[in-house]
PATI-560539 format. One record per residue: residue number from 1; residue in three letters; chain; x, y, z of N, C-alpha, C in turn. Coordinates in nm, 2 decimals. Example, Ala and Ser with C-alpha at 12.3 -4.5 7.8 and 13.67 -1.06 7.14 Angstrom:
# PATI-560539
<pt 1; 'ALA'; 'A'; <1.32; -0.57; 0.78>; <1.23; -0.45; 0.78>; <1.32; -0.33; 0.78>>
<pt 2; 'SER'; 'A'; <1.28; -0.22; 0.71>; <1.37; -0.11; 0.71>; <1.29; 0.00; 0.79>>
This chain:
# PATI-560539
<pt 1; 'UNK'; 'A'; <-2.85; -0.32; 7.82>; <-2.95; -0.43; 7.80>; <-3.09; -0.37; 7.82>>
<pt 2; 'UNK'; 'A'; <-3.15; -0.41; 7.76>; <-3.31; -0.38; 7.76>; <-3.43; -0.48; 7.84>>
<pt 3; 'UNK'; 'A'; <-3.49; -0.49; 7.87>; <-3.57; -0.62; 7.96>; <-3.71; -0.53; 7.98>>
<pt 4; 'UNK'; 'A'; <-3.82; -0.61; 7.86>; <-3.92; -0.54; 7.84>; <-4.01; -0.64; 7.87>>
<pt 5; 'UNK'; 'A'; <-4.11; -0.62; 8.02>; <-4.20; -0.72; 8.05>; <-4.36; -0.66; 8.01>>
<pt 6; 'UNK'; 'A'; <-4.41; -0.72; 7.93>; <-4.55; -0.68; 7.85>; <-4.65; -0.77; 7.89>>
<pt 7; 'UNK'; 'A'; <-4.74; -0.79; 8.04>; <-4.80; -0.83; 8.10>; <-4.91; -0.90; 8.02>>
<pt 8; 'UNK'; 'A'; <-4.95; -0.78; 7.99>; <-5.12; -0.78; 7.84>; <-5.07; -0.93; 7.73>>
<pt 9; 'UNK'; 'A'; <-4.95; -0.90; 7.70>; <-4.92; -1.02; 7.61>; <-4.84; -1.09; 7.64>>
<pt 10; 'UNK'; 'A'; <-4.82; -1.14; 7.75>; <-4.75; -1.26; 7.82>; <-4.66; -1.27; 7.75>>
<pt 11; 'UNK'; 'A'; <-4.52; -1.16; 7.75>; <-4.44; -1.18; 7.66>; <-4.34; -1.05; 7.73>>
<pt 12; 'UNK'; 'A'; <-4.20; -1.17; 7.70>; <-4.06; -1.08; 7.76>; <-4.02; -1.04; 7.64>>
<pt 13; 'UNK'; 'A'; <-3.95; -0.94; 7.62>; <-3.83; -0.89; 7.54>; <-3.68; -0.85; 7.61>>
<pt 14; 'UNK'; 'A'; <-3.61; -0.95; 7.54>; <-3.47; -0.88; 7.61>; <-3.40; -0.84; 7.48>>
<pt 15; 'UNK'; 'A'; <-3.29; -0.80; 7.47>; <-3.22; -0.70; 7.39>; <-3.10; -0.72; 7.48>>
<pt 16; 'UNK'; 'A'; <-2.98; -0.76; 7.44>; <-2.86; -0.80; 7.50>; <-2.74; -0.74; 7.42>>
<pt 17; 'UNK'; 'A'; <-2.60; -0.71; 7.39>; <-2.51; -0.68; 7.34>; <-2.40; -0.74; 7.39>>
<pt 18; 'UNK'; 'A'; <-2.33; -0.84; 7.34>; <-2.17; -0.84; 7.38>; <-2.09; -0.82; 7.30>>
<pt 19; 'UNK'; 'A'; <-1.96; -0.79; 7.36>; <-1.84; -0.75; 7.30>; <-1.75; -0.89; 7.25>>
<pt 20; 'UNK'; 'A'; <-1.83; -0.98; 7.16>; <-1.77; -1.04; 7.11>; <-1.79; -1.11; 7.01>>
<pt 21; 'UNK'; 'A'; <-1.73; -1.20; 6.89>; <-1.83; -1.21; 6.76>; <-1.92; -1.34; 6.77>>
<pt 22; 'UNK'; 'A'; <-1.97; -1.30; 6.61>; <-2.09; -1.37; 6.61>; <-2.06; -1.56; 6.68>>
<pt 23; 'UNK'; 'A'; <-2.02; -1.56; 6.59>; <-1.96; -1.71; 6.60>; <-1.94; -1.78; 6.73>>
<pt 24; 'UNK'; 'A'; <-1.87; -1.73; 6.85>; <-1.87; -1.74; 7.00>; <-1.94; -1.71; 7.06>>
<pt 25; 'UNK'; 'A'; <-2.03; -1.62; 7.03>; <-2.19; -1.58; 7.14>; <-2.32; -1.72; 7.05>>
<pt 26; 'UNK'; 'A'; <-2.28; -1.72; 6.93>; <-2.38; -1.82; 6.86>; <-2.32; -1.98; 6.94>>
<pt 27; 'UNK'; 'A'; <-2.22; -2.02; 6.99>; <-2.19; -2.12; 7.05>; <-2.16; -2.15; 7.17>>
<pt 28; 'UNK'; 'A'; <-2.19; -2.03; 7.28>; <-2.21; -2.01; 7.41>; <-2.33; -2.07; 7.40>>
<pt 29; 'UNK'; 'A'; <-2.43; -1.97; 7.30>; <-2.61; -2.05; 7.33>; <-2.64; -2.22; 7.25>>
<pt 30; 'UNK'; 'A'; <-2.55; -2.26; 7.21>; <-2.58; -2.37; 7.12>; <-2.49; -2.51; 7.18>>
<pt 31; 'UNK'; 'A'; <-2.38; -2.47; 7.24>; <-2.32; -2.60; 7.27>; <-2.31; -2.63; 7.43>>
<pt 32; 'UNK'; 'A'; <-2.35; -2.72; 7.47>; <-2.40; -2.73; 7.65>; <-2.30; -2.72; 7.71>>
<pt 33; 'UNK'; 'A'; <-2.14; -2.80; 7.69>; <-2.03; -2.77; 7.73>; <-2.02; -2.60; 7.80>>
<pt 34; 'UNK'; 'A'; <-2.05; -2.51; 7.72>; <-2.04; -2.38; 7.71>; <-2.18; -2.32; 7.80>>
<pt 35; 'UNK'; 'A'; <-2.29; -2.39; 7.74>; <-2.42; -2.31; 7.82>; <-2.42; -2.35; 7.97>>
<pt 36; 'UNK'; 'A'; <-2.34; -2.45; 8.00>; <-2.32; -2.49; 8.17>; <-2.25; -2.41; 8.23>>
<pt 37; 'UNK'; 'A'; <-2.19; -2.37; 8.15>; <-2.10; -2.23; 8.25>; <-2.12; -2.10; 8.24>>
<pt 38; 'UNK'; 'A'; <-2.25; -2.12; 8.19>; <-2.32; -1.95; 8.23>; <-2.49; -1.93; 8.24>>
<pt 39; 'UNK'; 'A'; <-2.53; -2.08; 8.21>; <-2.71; -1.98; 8.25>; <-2.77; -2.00; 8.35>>
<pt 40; 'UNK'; 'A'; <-2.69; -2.05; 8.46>; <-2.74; -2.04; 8.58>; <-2.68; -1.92; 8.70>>
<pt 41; 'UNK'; 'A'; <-2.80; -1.82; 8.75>; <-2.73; -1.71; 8.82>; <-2.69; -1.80; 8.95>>
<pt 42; 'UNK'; 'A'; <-2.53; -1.74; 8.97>; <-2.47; -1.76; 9.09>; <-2.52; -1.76; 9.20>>
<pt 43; 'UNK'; 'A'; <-2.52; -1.83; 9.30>; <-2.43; -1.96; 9.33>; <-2.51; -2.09; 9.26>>
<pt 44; 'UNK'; 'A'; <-2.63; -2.09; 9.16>; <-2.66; -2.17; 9.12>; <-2.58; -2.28; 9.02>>
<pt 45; 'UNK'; 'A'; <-2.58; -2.36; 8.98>; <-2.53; -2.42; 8.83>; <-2.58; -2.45; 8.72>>
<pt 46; 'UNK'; 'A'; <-2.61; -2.45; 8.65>; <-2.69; -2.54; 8.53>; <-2.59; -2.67; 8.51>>
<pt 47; 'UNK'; 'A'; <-2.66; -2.78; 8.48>; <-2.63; -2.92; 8.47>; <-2.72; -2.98; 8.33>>
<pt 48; 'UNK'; 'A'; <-2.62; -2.96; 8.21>; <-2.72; -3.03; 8.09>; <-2.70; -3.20; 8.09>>
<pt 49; 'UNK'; 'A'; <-2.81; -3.28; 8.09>; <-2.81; -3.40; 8.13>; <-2.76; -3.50; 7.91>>
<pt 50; 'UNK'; 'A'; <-2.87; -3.41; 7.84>; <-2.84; -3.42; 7.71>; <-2.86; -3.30; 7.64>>
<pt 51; 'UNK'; 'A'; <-2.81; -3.28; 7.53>; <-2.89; -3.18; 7.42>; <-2.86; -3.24; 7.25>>
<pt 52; 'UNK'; 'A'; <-2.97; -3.21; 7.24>; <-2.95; -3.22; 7.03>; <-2.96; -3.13; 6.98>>
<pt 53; 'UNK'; 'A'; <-2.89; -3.03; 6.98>; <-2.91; -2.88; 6.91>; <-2.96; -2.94; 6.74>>
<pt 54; 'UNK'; 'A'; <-3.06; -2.98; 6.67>; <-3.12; -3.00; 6.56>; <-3.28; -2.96; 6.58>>
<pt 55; 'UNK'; 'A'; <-3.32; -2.94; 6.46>; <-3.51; -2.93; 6.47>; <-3.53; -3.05; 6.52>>
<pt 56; 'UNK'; 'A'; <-3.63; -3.02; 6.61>; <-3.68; -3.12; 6.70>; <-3.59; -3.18; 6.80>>
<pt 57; 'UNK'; 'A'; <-3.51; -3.15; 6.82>; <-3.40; -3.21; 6.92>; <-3.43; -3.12; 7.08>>
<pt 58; 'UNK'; 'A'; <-3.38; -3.18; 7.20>; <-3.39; -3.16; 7.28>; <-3.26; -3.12; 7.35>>
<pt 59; 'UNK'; 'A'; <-3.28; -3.03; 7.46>; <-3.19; -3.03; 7.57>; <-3.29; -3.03; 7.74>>
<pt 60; 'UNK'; 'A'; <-3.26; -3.15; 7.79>; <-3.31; -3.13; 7.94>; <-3.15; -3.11; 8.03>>
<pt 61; 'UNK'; 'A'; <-3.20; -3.08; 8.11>; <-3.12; -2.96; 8.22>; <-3.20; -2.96; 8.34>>
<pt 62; 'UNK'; 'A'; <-3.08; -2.94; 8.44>; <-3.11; -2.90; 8.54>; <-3.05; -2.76; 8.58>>
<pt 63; 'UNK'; 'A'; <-3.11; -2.68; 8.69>; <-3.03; -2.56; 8.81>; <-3.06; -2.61; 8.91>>
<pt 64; 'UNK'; 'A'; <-2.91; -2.60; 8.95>; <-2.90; -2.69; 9.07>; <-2.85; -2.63; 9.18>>
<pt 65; 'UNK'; 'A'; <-2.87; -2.58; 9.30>; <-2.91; -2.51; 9.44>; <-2.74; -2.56; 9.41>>
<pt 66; 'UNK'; 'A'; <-2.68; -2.43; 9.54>; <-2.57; -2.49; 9.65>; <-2.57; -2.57; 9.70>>
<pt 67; 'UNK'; 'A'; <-2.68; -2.65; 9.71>; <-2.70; -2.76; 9.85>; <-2.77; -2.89; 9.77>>
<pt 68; 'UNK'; 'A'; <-2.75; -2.88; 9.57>; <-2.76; -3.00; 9.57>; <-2.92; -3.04; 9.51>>
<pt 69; 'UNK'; 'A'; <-2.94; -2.92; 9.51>; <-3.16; -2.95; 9.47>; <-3.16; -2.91; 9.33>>
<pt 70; 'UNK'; 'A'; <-3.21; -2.99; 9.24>; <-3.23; -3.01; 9.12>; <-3.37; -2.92; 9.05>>
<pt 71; 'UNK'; 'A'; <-3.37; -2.87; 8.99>; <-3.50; -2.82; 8.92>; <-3.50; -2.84; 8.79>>
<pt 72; 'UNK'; 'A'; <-3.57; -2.92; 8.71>; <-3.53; -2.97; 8.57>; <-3.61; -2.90; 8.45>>
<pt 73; 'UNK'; 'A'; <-3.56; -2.87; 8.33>; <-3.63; -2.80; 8.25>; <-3.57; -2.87; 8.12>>
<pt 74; 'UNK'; 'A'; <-3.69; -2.85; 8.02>; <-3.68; -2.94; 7.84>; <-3.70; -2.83; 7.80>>
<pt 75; 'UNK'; 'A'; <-3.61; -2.81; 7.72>; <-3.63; -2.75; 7.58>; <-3.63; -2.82; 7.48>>
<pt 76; 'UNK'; 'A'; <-3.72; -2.78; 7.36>; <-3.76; -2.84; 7.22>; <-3.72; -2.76; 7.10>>
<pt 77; 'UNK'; 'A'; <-3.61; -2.83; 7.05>; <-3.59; -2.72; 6.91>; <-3.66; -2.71; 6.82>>
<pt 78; 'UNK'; 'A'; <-3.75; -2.57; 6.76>; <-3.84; -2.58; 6.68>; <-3.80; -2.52; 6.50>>
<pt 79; 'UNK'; 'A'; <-3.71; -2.45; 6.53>; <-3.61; -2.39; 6.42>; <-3.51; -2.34; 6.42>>
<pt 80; 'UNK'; 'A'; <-3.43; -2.36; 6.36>; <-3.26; -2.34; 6.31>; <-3.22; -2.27; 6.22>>
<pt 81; 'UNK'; 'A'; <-3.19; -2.14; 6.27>; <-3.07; -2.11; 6.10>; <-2.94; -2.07; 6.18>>
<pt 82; 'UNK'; 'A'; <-2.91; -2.17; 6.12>; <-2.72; -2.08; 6.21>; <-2.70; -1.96; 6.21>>
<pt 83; 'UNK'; 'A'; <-2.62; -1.97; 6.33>; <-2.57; -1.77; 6.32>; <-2.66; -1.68; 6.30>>
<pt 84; 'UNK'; 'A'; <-2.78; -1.75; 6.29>; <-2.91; -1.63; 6.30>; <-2.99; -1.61; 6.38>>
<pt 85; 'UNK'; 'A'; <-3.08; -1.76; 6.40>; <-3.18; -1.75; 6.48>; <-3.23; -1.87; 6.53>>
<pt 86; 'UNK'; 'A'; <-3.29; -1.87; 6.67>; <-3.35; -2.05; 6.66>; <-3.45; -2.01; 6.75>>
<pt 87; 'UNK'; 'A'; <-3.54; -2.11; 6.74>; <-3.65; -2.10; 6.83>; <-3.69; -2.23; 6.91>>
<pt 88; 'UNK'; 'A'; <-3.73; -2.24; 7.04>; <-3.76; -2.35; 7.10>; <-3.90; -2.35; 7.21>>
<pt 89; 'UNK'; 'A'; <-3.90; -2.40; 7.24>; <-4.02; -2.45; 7.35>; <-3.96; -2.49; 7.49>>
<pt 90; 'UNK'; 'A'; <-3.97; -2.40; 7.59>; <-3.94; -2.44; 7.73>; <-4.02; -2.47; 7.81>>
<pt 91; 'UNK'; 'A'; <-4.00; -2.56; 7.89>; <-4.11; -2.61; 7.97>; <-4.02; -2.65; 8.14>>
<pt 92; 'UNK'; 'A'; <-4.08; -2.63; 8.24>; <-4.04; -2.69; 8.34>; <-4.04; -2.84; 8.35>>
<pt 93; 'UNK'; 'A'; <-3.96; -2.94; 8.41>; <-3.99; -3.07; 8.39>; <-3.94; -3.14; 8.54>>
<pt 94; 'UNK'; 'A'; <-4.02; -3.25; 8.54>; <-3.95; -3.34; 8.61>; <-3.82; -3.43; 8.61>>
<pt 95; 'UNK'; 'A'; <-3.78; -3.48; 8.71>; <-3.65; -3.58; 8.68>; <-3.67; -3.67; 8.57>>
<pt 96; 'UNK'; 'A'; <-3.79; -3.71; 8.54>; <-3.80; -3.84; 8.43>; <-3.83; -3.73; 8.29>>
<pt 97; 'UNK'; 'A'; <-3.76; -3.62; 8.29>; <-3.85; -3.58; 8.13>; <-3.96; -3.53; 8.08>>
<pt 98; 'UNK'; 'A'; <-4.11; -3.52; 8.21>; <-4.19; -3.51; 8.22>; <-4.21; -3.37; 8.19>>
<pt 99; 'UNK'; 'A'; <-4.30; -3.27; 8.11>; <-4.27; -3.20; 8.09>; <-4.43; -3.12; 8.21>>
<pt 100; 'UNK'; 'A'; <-4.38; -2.97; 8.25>; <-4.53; -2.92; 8.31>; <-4.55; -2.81; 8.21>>
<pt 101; 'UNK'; 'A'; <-4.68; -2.89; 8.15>; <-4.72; -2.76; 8.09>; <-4.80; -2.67; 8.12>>
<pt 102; 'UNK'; 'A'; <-4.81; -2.59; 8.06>; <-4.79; -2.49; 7.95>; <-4.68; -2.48; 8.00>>
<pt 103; 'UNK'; 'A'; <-4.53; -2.43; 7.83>; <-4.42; -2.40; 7.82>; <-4.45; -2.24; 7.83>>
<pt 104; 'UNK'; 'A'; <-4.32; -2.23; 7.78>; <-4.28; -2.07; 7.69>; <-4.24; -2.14; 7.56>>
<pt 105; 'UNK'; 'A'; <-4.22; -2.00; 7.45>; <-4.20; -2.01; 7.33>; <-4.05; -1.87; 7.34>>
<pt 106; 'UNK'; 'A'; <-3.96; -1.96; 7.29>; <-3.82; -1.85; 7.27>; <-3.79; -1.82; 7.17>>
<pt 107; 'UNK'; 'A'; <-3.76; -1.74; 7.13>; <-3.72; -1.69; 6.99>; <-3.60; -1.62; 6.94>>
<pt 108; 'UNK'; 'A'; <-3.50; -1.66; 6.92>; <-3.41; -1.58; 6.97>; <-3.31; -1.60; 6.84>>
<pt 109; 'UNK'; 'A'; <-3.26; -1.40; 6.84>; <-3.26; -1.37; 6.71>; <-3.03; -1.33; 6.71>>
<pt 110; 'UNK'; 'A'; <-2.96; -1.34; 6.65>; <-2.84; -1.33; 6.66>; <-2.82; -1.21; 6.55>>
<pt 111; 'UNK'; 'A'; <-2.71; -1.08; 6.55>; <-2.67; -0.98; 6.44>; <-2.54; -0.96; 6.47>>
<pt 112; 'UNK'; 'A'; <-2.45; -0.93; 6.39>; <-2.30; -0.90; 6.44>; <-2.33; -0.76; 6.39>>
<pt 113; 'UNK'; 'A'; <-2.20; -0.66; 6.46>; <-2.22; -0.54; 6.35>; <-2.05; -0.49; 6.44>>
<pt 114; 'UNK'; 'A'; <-1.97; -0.45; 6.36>; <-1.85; -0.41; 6.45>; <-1.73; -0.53; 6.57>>
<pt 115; 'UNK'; 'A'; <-1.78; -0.64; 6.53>; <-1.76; -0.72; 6.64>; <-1.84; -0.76; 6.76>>
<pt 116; 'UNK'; 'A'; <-1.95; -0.62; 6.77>; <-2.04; -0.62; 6.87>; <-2.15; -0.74; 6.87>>
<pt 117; 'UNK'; 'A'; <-2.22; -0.85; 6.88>; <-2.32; -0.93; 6.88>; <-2.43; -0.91; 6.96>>
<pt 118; 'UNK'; 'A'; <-2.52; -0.88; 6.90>; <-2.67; -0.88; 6.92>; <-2.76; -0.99; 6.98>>
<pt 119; 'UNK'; 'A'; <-2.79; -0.98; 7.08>; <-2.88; -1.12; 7.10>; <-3.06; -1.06; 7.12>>
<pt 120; 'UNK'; 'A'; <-3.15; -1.10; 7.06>; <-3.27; -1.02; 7.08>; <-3.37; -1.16; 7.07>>
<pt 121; 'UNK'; 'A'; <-3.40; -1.13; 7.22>; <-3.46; -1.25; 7.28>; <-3.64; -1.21; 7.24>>
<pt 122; 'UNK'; 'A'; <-3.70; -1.29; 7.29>; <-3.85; -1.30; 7.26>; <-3.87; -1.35; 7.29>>
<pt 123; 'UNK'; 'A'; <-3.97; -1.42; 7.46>; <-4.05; -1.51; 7.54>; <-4.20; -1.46; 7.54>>
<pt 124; 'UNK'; 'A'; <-4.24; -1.59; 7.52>; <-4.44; -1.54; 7.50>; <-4.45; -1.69; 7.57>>
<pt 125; 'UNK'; 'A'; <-4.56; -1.64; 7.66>; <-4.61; -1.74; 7.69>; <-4.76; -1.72; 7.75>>
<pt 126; 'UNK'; 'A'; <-4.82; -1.86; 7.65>; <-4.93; -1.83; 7.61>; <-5.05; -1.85; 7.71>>
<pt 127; 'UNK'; 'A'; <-5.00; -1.92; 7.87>; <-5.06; -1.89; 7.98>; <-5.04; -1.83; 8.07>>
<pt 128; 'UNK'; 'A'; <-5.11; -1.73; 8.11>; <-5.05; -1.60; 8.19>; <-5.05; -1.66; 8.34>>
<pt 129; 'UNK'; 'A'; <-5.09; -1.79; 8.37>; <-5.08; -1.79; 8.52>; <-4.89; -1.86; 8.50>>
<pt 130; 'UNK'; 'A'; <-4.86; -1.89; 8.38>; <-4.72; -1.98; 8.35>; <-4.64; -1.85; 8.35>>
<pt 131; 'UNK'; 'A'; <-4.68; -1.79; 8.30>; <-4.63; -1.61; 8.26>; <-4.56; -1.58; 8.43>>
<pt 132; 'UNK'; 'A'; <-4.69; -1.51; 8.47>; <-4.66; -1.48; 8.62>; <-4.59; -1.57; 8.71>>
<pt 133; 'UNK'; 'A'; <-4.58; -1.71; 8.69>; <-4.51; -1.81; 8.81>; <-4.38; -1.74; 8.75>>
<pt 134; 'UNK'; 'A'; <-4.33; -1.75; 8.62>; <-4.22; -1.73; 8.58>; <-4.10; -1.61; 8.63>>
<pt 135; 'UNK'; 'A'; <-4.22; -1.52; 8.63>; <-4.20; -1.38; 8.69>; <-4.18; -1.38; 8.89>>
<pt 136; 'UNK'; 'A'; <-4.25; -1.39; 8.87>; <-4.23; -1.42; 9.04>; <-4.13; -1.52; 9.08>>
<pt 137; 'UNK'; 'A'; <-4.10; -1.65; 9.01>; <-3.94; -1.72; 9.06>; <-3.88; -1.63; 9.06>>
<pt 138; 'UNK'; 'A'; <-3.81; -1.50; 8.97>; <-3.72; -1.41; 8.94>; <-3.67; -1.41; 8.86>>
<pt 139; 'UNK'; 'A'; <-3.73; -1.44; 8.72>; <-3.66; -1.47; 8.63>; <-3.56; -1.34; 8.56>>
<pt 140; 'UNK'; 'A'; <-3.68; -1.25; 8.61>; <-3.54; -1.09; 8.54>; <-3.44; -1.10; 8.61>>
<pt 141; 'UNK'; 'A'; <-3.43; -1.13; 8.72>; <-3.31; -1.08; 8.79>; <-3.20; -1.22; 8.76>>
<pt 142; 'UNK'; 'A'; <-3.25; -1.34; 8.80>; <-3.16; -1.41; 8.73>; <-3.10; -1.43; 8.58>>
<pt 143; 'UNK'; 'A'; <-3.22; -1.42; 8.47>; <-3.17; -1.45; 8.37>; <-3.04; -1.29; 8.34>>
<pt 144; 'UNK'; 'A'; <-3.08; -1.19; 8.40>; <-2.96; -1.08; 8.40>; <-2.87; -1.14; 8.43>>
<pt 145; 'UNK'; 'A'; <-2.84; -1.20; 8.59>; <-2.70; -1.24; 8.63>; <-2.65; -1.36; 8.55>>
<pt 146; 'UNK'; 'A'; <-2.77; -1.42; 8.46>; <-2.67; -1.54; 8.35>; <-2.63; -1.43; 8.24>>
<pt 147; 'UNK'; 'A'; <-2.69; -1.36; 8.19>; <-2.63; -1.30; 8.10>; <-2.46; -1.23; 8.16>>
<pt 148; 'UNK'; 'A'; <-2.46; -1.16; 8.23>; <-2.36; -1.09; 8.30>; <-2.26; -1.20; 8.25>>
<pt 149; 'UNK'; 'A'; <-2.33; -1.35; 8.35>; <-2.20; -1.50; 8.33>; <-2.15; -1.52; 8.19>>
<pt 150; 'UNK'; 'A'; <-2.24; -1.48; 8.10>; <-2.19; -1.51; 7.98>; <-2.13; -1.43; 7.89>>
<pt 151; 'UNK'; 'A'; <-2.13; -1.26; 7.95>; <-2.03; -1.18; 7.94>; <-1.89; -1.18; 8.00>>
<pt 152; 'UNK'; 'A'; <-1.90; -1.27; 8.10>; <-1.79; -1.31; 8.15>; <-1.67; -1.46; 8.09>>
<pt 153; 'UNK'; 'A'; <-1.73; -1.49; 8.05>; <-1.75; -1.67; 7.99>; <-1.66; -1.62; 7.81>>
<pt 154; 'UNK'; 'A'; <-1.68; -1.50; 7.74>; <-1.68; -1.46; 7.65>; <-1.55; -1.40; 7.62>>
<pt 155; 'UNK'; 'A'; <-1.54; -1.35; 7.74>; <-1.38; -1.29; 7.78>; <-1.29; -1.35; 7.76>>
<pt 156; 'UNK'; 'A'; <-1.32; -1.46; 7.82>; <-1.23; -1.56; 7.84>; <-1.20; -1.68; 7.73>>
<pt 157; 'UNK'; 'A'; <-1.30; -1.66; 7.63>; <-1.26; -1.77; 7.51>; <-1.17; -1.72; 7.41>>
């Protein structure tokens, strides 16, 4: 895995590989049934409340503590190509949907080659104080241990 943090341009790159095909890693990230059971690092959970995987469609979500504490987040689908690529708008939010802005912008790109699947992420966010909160929750170290979950999750389908 690769996890490239570029300060100057408020922008993550990750670079991911699993051992499994396109079609199953494209529907881990796309159907919430499946993304509940891996983008929250352990002992946390992710809890999708709805999603519309379409342009313009949403998913709000929560990560939800051991002990029951909610933190809610929207995403906004901004483009779609199956099995290729989609891009969306994340934002932290409140219980009512409320979004805090400034988001991130995700971009995120899918390749098969050998059975092996490519995921090659892209986060820019276009306010560096949203940038740095982001970084300081922990987001490399968590979004790693969801990935790991979802190398695990992958195994098993």
């Amino acid at each position: 895995m690769n996890f490239v943090v570029d300060k100057e341009n408020k922008t993550v790159k990750v670079d991911r590989s699993f051992n499994a095909p396109l079609d199953l890693v494209w529907a881990a990230w796309t159907q919430p049934a499946l993304l509940d059971q891996w983008w929250a690092p352990k002992p946390w959970r992710a809890e999708t409340k709805f999603m519309n995987f379409e342009v313009g469609g949403r998913r709000f979500y929560a990560m939800v503590s051991p002990e029951g504490q909610a933190h809610w987040s929207i995403q906004t689908f901004t483009s779609i190509s199956p099995q290729s690529n989609f891009k969306m708008l994340n934002a932290f939010a409140d219980k009512d949907e409320n979004p805090e802005l400034p988001g991130s912008e995700w971009d995120l790109r899918f390749s098969e080659q050998d059975g092996i699947t490519n995921v090659s992420i892209t986060i820019y966010n276009e306010s560096l104080a949203r940038f740095e909160q982001m970084l300081e929750m922990g987001f490399q170290g968590g979004f790693t241990m969801g990935l790991a979950n979802l190398d695990e999750l992958l195994k098993n389908l």
